[in-house]
ZAZALUM-219575 format. One record per atom (N, C-alpha, C, O): x, y, z; residue in one letter. Coordinates in steps of 0.05 Angstrom, whole numbers, padded with zeros to 5 digits, always signed. Example, Ala and Ser with C-alpha at 12.3 -4.5 7.8 and 13.67 -1.06 7.14 Angstrom:
BEGIN
+00264-00114+00156a +00246-00090+00156a +00264-00066+00156a +00285-00066+00169a +00257-00045+00142s +00273-00021+00143s +00258+00001+00157s +00268+00023+00161s 
This chain:
BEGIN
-00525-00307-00095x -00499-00300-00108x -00476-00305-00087x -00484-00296-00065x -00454-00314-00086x -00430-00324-00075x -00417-00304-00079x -00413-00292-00100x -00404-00298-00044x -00397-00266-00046x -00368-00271-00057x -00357-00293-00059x -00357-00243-00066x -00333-00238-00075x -00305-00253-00063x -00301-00254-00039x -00286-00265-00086x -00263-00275-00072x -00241-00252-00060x -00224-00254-00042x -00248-00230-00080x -00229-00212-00080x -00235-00194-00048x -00259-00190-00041x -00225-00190-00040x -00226-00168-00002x -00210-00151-00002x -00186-00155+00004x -00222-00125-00009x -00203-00099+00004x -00212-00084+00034x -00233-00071+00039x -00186-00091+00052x -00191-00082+00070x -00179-00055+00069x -00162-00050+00051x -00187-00030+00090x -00175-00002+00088x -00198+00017+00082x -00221+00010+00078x -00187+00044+00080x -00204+00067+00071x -00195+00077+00053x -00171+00082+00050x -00220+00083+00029x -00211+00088+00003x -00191+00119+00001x -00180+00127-00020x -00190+00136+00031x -00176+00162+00025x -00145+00149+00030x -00126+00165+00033x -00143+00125+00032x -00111+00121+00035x -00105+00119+00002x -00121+00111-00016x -00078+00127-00002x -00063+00131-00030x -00057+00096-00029x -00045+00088-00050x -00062+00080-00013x -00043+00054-00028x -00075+00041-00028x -00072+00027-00048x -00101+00036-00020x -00123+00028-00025x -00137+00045-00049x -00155+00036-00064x -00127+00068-00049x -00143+00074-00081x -00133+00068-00100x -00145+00071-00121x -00109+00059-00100x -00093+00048-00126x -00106+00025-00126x -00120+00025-00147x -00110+00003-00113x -00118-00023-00113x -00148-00026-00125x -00153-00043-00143x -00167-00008-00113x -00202+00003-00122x -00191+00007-00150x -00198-00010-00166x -00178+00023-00158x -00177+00032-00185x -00170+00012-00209x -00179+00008-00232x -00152+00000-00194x -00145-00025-00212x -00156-00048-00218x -00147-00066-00233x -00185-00047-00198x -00198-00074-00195x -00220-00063-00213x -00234-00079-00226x -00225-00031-00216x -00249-00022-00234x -00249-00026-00253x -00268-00034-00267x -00223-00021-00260x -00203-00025-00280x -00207-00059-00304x -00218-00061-00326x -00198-00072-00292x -00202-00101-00299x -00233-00107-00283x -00231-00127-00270x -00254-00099-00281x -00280-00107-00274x -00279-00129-00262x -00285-00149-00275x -00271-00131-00236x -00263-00155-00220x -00286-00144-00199x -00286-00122-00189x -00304-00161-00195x -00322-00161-00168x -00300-00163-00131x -00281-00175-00122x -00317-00143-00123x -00292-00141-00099x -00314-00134-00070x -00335-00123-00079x -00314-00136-00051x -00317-00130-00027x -00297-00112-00014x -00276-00123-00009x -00299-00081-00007x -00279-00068+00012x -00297-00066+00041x -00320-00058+00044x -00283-00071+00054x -00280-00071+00082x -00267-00049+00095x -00245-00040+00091x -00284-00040+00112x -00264-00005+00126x -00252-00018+00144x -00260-00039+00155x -00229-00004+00150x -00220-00026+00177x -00234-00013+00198x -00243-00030+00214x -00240+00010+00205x -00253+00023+00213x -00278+00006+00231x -00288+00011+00253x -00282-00014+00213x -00307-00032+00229x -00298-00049+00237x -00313-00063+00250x -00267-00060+00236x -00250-00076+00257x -00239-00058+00281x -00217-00065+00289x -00248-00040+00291x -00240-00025+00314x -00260-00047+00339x -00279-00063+00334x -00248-00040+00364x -00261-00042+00388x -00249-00073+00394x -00241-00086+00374x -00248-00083+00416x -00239-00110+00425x -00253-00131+00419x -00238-00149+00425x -00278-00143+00408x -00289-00160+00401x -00273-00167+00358x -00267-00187+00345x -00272-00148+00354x -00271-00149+00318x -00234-00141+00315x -00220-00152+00299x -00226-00124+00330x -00197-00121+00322x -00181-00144+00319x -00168-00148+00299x -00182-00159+00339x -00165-00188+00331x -00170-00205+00304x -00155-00222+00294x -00197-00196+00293x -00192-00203+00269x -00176-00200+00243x -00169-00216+00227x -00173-00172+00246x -00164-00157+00224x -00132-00163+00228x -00117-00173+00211x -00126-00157+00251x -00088-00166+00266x -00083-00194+00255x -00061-00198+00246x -00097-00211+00254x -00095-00241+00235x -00083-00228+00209x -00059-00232+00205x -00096-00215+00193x -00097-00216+00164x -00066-00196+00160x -00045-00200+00147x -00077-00173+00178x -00055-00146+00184x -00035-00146+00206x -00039-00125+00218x -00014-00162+00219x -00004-00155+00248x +00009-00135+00250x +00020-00131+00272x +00012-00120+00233x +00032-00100+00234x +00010-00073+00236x +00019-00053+00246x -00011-00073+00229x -00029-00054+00226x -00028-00040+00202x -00033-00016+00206x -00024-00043+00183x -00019-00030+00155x -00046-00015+00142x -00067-00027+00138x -00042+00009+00135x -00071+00016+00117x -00083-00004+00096x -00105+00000+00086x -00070-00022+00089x -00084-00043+00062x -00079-00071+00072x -00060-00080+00086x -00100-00082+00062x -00102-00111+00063x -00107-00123+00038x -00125-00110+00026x -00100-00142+00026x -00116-00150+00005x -00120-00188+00002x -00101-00204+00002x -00134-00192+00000x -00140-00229+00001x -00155-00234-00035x -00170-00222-00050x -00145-00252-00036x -00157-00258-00052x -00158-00294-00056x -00143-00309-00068x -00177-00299-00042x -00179-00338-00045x -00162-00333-00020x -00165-00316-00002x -00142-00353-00022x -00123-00359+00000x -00097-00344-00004x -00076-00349+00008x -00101-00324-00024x -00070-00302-00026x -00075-00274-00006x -00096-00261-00007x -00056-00270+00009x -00061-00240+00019x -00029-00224+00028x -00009-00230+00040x -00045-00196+00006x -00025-00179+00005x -00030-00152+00018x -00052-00143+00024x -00011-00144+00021x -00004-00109+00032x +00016-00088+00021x +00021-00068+00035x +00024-00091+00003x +00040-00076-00017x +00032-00067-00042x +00041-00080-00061x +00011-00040-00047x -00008-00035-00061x +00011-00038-00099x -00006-00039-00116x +00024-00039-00103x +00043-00041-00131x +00038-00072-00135x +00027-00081-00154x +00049-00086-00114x +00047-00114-00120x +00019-00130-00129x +00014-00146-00146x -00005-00113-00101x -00026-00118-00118x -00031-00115-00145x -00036-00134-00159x -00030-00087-00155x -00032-00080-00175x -00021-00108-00204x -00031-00120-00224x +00000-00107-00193x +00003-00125-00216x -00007-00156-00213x -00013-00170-00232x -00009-00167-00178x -00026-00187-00191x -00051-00185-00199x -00061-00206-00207x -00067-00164-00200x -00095-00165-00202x -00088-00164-00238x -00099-00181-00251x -00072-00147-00250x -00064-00147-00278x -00060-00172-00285x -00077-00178-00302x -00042-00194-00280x -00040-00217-00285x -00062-00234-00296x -00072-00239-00318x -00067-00242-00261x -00095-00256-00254x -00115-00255-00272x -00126-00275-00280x -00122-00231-00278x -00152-00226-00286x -00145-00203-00317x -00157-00183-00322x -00123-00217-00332x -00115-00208-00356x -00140-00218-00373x -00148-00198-00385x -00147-00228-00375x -00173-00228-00397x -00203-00219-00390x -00224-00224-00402x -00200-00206-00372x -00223-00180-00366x -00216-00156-00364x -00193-00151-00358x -00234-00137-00367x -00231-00115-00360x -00206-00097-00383x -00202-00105-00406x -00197-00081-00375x -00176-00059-00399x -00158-00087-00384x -00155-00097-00362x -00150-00093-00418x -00126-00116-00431x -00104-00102-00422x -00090-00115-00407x -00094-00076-00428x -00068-00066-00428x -00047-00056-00408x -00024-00049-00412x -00066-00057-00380x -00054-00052-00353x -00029-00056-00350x -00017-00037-00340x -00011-00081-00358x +00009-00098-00343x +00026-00098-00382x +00050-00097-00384x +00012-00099-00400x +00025-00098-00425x +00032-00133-00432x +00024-00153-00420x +00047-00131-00450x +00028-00165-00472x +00060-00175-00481x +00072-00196-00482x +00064-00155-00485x +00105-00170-00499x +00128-00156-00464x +00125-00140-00445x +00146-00172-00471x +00167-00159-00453x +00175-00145-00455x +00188-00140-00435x +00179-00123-00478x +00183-00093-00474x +00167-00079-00464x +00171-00061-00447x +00143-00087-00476x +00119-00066-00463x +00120-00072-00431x +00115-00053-00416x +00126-00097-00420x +00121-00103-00395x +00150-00091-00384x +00148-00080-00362x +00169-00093-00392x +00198-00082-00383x +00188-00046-00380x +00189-00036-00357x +00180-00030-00400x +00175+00000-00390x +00157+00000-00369x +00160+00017-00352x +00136-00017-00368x +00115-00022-00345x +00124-00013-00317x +00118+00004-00301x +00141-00032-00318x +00159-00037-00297x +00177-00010-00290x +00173+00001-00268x +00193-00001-00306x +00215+00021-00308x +00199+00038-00295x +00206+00047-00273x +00175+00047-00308x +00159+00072-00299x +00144+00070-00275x +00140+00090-00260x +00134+00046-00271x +00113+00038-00243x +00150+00051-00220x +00151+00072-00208x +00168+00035-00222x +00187+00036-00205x +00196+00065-00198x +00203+00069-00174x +00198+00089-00222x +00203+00104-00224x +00181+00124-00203x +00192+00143-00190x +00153+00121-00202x +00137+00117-00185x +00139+00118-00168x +00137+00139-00155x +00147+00086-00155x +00150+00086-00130x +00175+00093-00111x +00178+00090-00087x +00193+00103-00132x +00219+00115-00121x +00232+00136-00120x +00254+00141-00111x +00207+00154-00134x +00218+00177-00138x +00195+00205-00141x +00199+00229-00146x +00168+00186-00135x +00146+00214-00145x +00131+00201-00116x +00117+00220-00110x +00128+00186-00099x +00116+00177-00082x +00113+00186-00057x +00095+00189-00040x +00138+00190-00059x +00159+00204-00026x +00148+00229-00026x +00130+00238-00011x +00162+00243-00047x +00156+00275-00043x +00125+00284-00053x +00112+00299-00039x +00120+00280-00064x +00081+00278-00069x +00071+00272-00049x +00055+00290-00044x +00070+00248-00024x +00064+00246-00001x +00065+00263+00016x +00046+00267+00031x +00092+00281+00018x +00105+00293+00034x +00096+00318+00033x +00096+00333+00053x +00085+00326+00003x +00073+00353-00001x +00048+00353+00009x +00040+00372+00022x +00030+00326+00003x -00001+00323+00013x +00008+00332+00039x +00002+00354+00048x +00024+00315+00052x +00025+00331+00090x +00026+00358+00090x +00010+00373+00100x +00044+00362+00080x +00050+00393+00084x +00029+00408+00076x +00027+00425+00093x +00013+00411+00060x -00007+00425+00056x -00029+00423+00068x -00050+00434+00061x -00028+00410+00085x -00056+00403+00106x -00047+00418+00128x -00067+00423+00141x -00024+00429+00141x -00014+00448+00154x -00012+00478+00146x -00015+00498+00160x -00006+00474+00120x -00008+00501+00113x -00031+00522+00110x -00054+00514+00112x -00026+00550+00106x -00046+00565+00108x -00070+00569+00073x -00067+00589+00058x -00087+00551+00067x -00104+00553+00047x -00089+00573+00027x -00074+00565+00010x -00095+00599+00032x -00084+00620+00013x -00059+00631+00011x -00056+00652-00001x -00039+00616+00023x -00010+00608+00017x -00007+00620-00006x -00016+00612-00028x +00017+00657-00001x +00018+00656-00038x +00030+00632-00060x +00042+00612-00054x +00022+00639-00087x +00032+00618-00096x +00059+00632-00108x +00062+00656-00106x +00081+00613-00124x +00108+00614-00127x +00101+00649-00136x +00083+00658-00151x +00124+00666-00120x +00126+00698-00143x +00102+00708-00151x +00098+00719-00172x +00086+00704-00132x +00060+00723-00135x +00065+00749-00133x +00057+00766-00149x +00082+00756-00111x +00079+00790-00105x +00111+00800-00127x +00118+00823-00124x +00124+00786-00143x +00141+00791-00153x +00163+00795-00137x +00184+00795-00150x +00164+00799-00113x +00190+00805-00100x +00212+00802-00108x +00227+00822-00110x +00221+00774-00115x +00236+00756-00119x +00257+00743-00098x +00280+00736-00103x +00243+00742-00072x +00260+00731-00052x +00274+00703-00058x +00296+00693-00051x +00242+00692-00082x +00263+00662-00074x +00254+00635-00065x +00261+00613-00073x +00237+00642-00046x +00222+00620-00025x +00200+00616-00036x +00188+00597-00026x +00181+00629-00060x +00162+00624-00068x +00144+00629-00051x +00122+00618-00054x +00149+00648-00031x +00118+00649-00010x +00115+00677+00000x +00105+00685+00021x +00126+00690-00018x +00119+00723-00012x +00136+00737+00001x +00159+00726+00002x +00135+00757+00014x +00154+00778+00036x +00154+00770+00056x +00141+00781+00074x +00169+00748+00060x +00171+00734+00097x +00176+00762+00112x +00158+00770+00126x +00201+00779+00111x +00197+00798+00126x +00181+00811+00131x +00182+00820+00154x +00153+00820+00111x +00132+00837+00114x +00113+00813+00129x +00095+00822+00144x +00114+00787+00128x +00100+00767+00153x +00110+00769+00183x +00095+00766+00202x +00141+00776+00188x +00145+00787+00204x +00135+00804+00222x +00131+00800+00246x +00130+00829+00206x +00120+00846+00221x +00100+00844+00229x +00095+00853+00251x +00077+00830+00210x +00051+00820+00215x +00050+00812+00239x +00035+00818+00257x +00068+00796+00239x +00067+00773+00278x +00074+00792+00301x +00061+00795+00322x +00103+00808+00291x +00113+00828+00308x +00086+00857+00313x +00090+00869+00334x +00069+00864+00301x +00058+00883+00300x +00034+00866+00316x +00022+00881+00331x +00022+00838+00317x -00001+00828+00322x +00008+00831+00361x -00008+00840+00378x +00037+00822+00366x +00046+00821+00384x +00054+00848+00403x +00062+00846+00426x +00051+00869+00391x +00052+00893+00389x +00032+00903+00413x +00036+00912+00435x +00008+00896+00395x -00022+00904+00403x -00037+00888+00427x -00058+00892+00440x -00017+00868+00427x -00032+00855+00454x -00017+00865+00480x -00025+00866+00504x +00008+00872+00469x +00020+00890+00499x +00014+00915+00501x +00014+00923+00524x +00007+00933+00482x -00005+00956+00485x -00035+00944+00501x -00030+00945+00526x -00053+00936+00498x -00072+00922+00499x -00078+00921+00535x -00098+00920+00550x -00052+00921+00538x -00043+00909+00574x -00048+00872+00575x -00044+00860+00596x -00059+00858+00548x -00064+00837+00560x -00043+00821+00569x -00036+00807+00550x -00025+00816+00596x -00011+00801+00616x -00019+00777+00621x -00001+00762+00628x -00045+00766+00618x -00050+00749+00638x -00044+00719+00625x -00035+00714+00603x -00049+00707+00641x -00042+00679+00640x -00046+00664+00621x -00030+00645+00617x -00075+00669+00601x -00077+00667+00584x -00071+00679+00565x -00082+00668+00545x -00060+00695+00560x -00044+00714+00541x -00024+00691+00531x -00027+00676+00512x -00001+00692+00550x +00022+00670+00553x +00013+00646+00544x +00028+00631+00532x -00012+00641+00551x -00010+00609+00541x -00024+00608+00509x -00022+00592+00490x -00034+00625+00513x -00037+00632+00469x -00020+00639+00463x -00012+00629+00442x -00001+00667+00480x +00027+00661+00449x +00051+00636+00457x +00072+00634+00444x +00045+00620+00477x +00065+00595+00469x +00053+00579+00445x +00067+00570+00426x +00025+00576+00448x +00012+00565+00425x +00011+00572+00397x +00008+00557+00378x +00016+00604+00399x +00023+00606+00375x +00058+00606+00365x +00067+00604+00342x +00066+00607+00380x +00095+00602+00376x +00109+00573+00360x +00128+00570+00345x +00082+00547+00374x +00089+00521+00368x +00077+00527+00342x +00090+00520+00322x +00052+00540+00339x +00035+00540+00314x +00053+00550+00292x +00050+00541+00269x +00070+00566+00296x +00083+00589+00273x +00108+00563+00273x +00121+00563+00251x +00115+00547+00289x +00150+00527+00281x +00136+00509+00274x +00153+00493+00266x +00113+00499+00272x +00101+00477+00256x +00095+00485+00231x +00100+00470+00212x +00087+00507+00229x +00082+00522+00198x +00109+00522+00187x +00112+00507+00167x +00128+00534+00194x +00163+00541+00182x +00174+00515+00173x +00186+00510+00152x +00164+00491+00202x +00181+00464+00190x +00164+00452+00160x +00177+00441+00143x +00138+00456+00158x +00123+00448+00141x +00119+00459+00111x +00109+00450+00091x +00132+00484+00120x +00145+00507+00093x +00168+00491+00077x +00169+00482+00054x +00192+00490+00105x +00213+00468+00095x +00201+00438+00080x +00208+00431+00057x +00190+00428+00089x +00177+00400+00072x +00161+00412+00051x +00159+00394+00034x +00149+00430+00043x +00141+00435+00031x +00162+00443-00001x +00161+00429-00021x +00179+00466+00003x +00195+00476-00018x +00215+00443-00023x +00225+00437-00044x +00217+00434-00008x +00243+00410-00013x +00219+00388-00030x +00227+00379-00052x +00197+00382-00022x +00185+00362-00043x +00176+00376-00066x +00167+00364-00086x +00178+00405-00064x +00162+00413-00090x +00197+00408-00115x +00201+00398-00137x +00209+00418-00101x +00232+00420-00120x +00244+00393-00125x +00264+00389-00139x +00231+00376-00113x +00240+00344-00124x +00223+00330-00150x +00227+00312-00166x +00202+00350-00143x +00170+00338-00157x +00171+00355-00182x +00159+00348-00202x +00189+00384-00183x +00192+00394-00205x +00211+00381-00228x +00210+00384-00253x +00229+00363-00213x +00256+00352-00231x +00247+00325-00242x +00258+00309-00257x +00221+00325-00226x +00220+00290-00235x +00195+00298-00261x +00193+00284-00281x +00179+00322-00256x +00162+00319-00282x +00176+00335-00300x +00165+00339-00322x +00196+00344-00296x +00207+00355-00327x +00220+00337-00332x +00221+00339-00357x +00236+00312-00327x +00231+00280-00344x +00208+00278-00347x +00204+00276-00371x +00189+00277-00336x +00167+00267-00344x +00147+00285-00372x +00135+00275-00390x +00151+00314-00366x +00149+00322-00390x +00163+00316-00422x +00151+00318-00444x +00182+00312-00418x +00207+00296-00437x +00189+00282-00450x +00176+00288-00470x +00190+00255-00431x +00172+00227-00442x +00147+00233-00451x +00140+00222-00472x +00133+00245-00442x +00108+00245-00457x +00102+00265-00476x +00080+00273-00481x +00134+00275-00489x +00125+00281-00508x +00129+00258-00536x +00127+00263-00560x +00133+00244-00528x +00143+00217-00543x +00118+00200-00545x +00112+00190-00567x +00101+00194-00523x +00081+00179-00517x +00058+00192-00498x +00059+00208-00479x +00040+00182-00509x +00013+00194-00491x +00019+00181-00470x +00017+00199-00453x +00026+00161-00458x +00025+00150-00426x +00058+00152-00419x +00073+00161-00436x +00066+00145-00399x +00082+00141-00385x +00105+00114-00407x +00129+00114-00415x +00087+00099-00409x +00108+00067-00413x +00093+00065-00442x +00093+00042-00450x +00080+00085-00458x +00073+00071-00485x +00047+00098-00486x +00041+00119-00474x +00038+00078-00512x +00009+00098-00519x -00016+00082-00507x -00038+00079-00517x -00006+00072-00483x -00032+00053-00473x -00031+00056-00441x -00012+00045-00430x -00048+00068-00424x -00049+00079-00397x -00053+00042-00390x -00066+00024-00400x -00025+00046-00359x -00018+00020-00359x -00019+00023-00327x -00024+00047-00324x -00017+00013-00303x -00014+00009-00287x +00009+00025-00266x +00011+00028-00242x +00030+00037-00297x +00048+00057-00291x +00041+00085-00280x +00051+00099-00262x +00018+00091-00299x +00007+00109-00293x -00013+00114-00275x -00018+00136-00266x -00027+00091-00271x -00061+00089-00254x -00045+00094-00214x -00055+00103-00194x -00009+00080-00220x -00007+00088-00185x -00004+00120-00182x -00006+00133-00161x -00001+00129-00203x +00002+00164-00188x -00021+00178-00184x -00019+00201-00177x -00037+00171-00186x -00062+00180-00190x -00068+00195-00159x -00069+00220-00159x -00071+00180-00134x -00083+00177-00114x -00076+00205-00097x -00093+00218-00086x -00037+00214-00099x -00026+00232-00087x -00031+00257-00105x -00036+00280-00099x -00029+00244-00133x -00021+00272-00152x -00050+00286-00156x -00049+00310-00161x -00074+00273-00154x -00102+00273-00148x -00107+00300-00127x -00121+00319-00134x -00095+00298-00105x -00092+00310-00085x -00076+00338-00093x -00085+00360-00090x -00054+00333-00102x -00047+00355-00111x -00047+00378-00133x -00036+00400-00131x -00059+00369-00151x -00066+00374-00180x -00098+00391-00169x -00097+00414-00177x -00122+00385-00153x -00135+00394-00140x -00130+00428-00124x -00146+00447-00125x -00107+00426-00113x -00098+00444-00086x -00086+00469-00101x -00063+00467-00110x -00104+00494-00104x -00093+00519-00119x -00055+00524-00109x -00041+00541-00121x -00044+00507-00086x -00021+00515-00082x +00003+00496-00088x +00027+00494-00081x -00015+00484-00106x +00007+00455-00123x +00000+00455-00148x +00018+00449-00164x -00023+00460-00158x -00036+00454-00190x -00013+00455-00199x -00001+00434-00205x +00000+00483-00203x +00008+00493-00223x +00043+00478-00242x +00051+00483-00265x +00055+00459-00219x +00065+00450-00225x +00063+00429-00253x +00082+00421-00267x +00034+00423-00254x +00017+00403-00280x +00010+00424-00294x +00026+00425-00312x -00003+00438-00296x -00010+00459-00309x +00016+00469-00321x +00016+00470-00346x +00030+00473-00312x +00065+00492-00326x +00069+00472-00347x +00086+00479-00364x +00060+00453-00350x +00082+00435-00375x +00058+00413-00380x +00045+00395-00368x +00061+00425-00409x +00035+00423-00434x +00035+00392-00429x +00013+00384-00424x +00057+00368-00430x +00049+00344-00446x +00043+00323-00420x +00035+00300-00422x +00050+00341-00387x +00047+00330-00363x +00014+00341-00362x -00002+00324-00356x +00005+00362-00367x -00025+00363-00363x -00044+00349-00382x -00065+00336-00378x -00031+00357-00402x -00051+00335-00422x -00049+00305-00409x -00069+00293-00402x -00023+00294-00406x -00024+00265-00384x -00041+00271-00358x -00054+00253-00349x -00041+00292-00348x -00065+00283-00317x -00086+00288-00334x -00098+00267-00337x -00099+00308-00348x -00127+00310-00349x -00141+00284-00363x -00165+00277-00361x -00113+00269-00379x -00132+00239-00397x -00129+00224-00368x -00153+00226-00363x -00121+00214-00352x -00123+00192-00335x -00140+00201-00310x -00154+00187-00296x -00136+00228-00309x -00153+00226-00286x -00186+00236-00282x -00200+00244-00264x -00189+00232-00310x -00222+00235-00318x -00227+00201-00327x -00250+00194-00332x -00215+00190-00327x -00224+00160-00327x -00240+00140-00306x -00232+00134-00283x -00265+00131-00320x -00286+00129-00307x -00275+00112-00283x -00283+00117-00260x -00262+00098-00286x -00253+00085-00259x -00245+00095-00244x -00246+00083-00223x -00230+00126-00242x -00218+00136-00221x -00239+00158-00201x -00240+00163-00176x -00254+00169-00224x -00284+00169-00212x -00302+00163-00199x -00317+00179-00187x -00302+00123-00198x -00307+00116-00183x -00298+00113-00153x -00309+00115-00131x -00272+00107-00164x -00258+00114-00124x -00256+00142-00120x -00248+00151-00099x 
């Protein structure tokens, strides 16, 4: 058998290589991925710097075409390989392909950034992070009685000087926790600023789909298959669900796309 024309280089946990896996499952396009991971070390890296010089998480070749801009793939693999696999990816008249477009863009300009930004931030954050107005307070910040966290730190700090512990290592754990607690605060800030970007963009998005089961029509299109990868991540994380969950015609849209056997597969 004559191996595949199609080459994905990268790791499938990057958000711009699982869009590409998905889209190739998608249209049943035979493919080869490559980790770059196995272009590490001085004998094999200069290979990959040919294809990649910039070092980019995605590569894509196909014959003698090679790309790195996971959207662009997307749509040439839609093109290319329109008569295999789900027909409806890229859409068939110029309207359908004009909303394609509107909504893929809408995508990548406006749910990408701050969905990214939240995946970071929550890999910093503390797991059981309350969620929005848990304790009812109503401070505001969505993360409980910062002052009653206060005291928590002030009272932890309390006990180590009662404690007598002085020494050298004392100091060098609470500078560490000092960086630890302004890495958490800046990451609070990235956190509330993408959620409240990510809230305005799915109540449009709730809007639209109450009009249409997908994004750009009643036919899950390529518009929809790029959000998958970040919103995947977040839709998962007890301290983001709920934003999909809150609005009936945005959950019914994640739970149909993202039980789709192809996304499964990546």
């Amino acid at each position: 058998m004559a191996p595949a024309s199609v080459k994905v280089f990268g790791s499938p946990t990057s958000a711009e290589v699982a869009r590409v896996l998905m889209c190739l499952f998608e249209k049943d396009v035979e493919f080869q991925l490559v980790r770059v991971d196995a272009y590490r070390g001085t004998q094999r890296m200069p290979q990959y710097l040919k294809l990649q010089p910039l070092g980019e998480a995605l590569t894509f070749e196909d014959d003698n075409l090679t790309l790195s801009e996971s959207r662009g793939i997307l749509r040439h693999i839609a093109h290319k390989y329109a008569r295999q696999g789900n027909p409806d990816l890229i859409g068939t008249g110029a309207l359908e392909r004009a909303s394609i477009e509107q909504w893929l863009q809408t995508e990548a300009q406006s749910f990408d950034v701050p969905s990214a930004e939240m995946v970071y931030s929550l890999a910093f954050l503390p797991p059981n992070m309350p969620k929005q107005n848990d304790n009812g307070n109503g401070n505001g910040n969505g993360y409980g009685n910062s002052n009653g966290r206060e005291v928590q730190v002030a009272n932890a700090s309390s006990k180590r000087v009662v404690a007598g512990a002085t020494d050298g290592k004392t100091a060098a754990s609470g500078a560490n926790g000092n960086k630890q607690q302004q890495k958490e605060e800046e990451m609070r800030k990235v956190f509330e600023k993408s959620k409240k970007d990510l809230e305005k963009l799915l109540d449009i998005y709730e809007q639209r789909l109450e009009e249409a089961a997908y994004l750009a029509g009643d036919k899950f299109t390529i518009a929809d298959l790029s959000h998958l990868p970040n919103a995947d991540r977040l839709a998962s994380d007890p301290r983001s669900r709920r934003m999909f969950e809150a609005r009936k015609n945005v959950s019914r849209w994640w739970n149909n796309i993202s039980s789709r056997e192809s996304w499964e597969y990546v």
